[in-house]
LUMZA-291286 format. One record per residue: x, z, y of N, C-alpha, C in turn; residue in three letters. Coordinates in steps of 0.02 Angstrom, whole numbers, plus 50000, padded with zeros to 5 digits. Each point is the difference from the previous one (the first is absolute). Example, Ala and Ser with C-alpha at 12.3 -4.5 7.8 and 13.67 -1.06 7.14 Angstrom:
! LUMZA-291286
506605039049716499555000050059500455000050060ALA499824996450053500425000350059499615003750055SER
***
This chain:
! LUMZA-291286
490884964250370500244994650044500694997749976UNK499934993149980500894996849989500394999250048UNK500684999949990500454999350045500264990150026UNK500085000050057500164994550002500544995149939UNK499484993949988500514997649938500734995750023UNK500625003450010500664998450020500405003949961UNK500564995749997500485004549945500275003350086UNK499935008949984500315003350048500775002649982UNK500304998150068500775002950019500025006750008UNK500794999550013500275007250022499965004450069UNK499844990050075499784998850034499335005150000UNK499484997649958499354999750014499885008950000UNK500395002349951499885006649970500365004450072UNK500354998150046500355004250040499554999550051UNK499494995150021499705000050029499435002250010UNK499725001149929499515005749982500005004850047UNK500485002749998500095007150039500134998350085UNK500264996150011500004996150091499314999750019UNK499554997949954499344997750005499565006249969UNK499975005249993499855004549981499394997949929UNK500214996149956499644999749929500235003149951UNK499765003649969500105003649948500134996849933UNK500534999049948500104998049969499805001549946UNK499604996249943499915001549943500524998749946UNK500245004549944500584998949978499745004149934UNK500014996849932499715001649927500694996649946UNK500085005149961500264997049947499734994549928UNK500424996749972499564995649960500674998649964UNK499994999049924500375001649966499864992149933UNK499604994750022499994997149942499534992850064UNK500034995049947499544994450076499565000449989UNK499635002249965499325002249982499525003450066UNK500085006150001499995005350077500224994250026UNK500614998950010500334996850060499354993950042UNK499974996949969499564994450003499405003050030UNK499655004550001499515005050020500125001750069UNK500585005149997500295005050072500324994150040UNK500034995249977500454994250042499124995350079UNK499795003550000499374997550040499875005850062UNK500235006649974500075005350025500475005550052UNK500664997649941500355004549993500604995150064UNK500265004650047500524997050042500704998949958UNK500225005749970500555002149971499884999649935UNK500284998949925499855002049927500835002050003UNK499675006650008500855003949964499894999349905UNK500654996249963500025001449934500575007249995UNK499515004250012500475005449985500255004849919UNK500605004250021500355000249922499095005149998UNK499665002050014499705003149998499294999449924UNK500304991850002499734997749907499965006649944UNK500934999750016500315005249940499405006749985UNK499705002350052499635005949991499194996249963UNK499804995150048499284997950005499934995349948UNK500474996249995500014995749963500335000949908UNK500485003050017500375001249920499835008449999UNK499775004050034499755006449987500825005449996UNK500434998050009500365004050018499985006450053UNK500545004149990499655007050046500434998050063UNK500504997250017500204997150050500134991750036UNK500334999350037500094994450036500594996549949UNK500735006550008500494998949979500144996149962UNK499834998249941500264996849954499854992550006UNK499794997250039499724992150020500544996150002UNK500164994449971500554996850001500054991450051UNK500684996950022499794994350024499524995649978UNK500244999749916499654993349968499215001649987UNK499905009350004499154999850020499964997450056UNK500065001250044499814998750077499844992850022UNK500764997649954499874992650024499544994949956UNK499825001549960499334997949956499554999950026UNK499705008650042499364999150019499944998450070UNK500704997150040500014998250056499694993449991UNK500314996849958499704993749984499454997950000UNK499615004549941499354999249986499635000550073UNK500175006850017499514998850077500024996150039UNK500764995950027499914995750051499634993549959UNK500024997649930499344995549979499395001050026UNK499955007449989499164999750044499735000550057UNK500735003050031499685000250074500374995750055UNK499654997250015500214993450046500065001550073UNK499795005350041499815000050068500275006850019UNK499985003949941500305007450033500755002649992UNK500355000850041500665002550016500275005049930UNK500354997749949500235003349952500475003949996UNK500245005849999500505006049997500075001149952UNK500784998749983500185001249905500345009050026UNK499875002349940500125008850017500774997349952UNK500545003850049500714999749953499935005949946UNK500185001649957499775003049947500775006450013UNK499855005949981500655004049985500444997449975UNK500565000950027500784998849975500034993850032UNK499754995750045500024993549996500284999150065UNK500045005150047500174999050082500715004749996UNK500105003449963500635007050005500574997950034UNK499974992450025500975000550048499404992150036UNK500674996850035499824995650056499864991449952UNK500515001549942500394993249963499385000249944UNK499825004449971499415002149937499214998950053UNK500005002550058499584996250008499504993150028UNK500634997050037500064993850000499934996249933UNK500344999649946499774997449952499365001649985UNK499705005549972499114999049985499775000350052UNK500154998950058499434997050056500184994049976UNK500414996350012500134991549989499644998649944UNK499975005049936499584995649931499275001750029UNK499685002850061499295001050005499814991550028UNK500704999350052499764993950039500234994949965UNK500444999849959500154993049961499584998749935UNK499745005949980499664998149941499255000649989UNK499705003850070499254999350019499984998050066UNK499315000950015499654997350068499955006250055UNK500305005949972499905006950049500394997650078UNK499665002250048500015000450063500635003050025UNK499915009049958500525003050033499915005149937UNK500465004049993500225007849960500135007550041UNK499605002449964499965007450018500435005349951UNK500225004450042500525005849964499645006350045UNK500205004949973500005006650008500555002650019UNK500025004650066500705004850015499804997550057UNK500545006950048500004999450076500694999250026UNK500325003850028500724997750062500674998349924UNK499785000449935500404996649966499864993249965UNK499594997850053500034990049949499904998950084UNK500255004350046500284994450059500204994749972UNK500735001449969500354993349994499624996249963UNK499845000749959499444995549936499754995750038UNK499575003450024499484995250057500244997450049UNK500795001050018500124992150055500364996149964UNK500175000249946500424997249947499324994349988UNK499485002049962499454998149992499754995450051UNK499855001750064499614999050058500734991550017UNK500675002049995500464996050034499984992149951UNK499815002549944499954996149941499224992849989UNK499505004150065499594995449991499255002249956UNK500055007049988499855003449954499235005450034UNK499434998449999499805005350041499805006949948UNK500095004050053500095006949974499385005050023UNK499375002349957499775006449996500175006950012UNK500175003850025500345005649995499375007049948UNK500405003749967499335005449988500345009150005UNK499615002750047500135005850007499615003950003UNK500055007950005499335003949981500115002149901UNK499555000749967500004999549947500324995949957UNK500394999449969500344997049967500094996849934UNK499434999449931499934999349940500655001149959UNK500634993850039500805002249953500235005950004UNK499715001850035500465007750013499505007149985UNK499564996949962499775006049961500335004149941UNK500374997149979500325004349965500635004850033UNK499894997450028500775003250056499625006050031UNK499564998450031499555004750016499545006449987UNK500014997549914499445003849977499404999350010UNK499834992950003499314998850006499784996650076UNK499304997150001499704997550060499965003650052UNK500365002750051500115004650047499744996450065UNK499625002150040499625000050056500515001650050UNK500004991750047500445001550081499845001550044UNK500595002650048499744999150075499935008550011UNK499655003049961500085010450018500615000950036UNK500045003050047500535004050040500364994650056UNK500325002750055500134996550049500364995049983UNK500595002549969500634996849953499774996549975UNK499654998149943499634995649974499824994450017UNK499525001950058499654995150049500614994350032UNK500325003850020500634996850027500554996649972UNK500025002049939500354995349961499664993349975UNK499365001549989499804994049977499844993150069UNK499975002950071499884997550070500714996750012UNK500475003649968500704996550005500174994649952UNK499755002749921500054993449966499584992650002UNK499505001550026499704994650035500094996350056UNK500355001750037500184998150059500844995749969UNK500245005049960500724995749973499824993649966UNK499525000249933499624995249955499914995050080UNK499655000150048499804996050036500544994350038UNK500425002850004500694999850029500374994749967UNK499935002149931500384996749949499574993250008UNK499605000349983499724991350016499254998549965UNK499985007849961499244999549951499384998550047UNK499754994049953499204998650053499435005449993UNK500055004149969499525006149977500235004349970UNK499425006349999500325005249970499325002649950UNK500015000749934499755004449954499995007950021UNK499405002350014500095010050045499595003549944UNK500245002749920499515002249939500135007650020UNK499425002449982499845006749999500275004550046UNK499935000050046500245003450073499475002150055UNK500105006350008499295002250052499844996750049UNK499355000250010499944992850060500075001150068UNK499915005750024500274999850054501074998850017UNK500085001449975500664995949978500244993149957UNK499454997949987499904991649990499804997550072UNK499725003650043499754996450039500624998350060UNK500415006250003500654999650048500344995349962UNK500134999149945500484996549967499764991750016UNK499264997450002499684994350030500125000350066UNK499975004050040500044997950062500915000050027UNK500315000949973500745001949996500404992649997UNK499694995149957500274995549980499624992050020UNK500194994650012499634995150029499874995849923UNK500245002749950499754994849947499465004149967UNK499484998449940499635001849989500035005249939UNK499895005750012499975004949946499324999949951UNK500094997949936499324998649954499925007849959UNK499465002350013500115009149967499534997549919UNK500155005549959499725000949947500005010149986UNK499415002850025499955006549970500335002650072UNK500004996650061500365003250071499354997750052UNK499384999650000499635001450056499864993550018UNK499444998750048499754994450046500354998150047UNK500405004250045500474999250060500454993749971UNK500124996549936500434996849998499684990150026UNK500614995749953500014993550032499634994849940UNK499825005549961499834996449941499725004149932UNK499824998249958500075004249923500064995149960UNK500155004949938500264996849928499925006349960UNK499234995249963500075004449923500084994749935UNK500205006149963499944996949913499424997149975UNK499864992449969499504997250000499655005749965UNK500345002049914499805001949956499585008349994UNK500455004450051499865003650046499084998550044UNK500204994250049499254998950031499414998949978UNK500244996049935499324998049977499815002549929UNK500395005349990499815006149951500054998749926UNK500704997549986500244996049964500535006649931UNK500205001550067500595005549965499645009450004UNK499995001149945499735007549990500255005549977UNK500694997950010500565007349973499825002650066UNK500305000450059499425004050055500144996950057UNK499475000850059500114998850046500225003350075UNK500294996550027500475001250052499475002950066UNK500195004550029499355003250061499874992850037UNK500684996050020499914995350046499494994449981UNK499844997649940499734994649962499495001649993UNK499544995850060499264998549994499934996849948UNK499505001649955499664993849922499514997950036UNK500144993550003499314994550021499664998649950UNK500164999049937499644998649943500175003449937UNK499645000149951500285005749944500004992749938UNK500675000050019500204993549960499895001749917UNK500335004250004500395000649938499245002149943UNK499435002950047499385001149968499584992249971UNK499954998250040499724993050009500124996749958UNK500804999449987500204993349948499795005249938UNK500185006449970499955003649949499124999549978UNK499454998850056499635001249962499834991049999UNK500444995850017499904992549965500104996749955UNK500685004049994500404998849923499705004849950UNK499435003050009499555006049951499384998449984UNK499804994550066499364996149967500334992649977UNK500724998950010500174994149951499975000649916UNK500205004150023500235004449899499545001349955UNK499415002650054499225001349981499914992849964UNK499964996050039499594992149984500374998949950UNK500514998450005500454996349940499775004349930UNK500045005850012499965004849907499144998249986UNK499664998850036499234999950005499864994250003UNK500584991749984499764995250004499384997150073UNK500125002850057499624997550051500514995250042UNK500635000450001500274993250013500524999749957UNK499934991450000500054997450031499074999549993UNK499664997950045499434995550007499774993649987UNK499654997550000499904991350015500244997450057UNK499945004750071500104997450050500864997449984UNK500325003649983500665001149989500334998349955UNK499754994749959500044995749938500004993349992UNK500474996649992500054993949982499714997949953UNK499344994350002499574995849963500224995149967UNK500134999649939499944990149972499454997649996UNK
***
């Protein structure tokens, strides 16, 4: 089933959750997809999340503005109707003044909606700096991709009371600050679910349970694209990456075997 054809707001998306609809929210990284998930998809997060899926890197980290803002581009060419989220890339939010400028090159130099960052009770200020500026703001807490290295890896939220409660507080601050939503990755779901009911804007989970306001997975991820491995959270709807391999295997076939081009497929004098 498609989604109504309107270019959707920030409005529309807060209301989701007033109105109890569940938001669909997919990444798309080129206008290609875009043009596809744009019939579907409420949200197209272009997240730094390429760097892994897309350029095969082992992290997020290293994603730069002038990637980001390339394939911000490309996507809002293709998708006309669905609410676009440029992902701020590491290093790009670290004070109030740094990230005002690459939010401003998302909105002055593409069609993105709004920008998403990572961190909790420290991009308060960010995000009303952001939010005061005209700027709408994503918030993402729970799992963190930039801060895997800091971490030591993809670490699972929300275990222990403390836990729970910190992240119920940074959401409630994120909310405060002026963000129209919140990103909730990898966090137990019964503590995704307090963290949704905690807050009046909409929490979109990835790898945190049904209790939430929304999901968001990795296209490349969903449709079985990427095979270094997969994530517990990431249903494969399709085994992409099989499909095209055995097309481009009966292309290669024909061509060395002279079966195409064909006649059908041939220009006559």
């Amino acid at each position: 089933m498609t989604k109504d054809i309107k270019k959707l707001t920030v409005t529309d998306i807060k209301n989701k959750k007033i109105n109890n609809e569940p938001i669909v929210m997919i990444t798309a990284y080129d206008a290609l997809f875009a043009k596809i998930f744009d019939d579907y998809a409420d949200i197209i997060l272009v997240g730094d999340s390429l760097n892994m899926s897309f350029n095969l890197k082992k992290d997020t980290i290293s994603a730069t503005m002038d990637m980001m803002l390339y394939h911000v581009k490309a996507v809002c060419n293709g998708a006309k109707n669905s609410f676009i989220l440029a992902d701020m890339p590491f290093g790009s939010y670290s004070d109030e003044k740094t990230a005002l400028k690459n939010a401003m090159k998302f909105f002055k130099k593409t069609d993105a909606d709004a920008v998403k960052l990572e961190g909790g009770l420290k991009n308060i200020p960010i995000i009303k700096k952001l939010c005061d500026e005209g700027i709408g703001v994503m918030g993402h807490i729970g799992l963190m991709p930039q801060f895997s290295k800091f971490e030591g890896g993809f670490k699972i939220k929300g275990r222990g009371k403390s836990e729970a409660k910190k992240l119920i507080d940074e959401a409630k601050a994120i909310e405060q600050a002026g963000a129209f939503a919140i990103v909730l990755e990898g966090t137990i779901d019964s503590v995704a679910k307090q963290i949704s009911s905690s807050v009046s804007i909409p929490v979109i989970g990835i790898g945190s349970g049904v209790n939430v306001d929304g999901q968001v997975l990795v296209w490349s991820d969903m449709l079985g694209f990427f095979e270094d491995f997969k994530p517990k959270f990431a249903k494969r709807y399709l085994n992409g990456a099989q499909i095209v391999r055995q097309s481009v295997q009966t292309y290669a076939s024909e061509v060395r075997n002279k079966i195409f081009p064909s006649d059908e497929f041939t220009y006559k004098g």
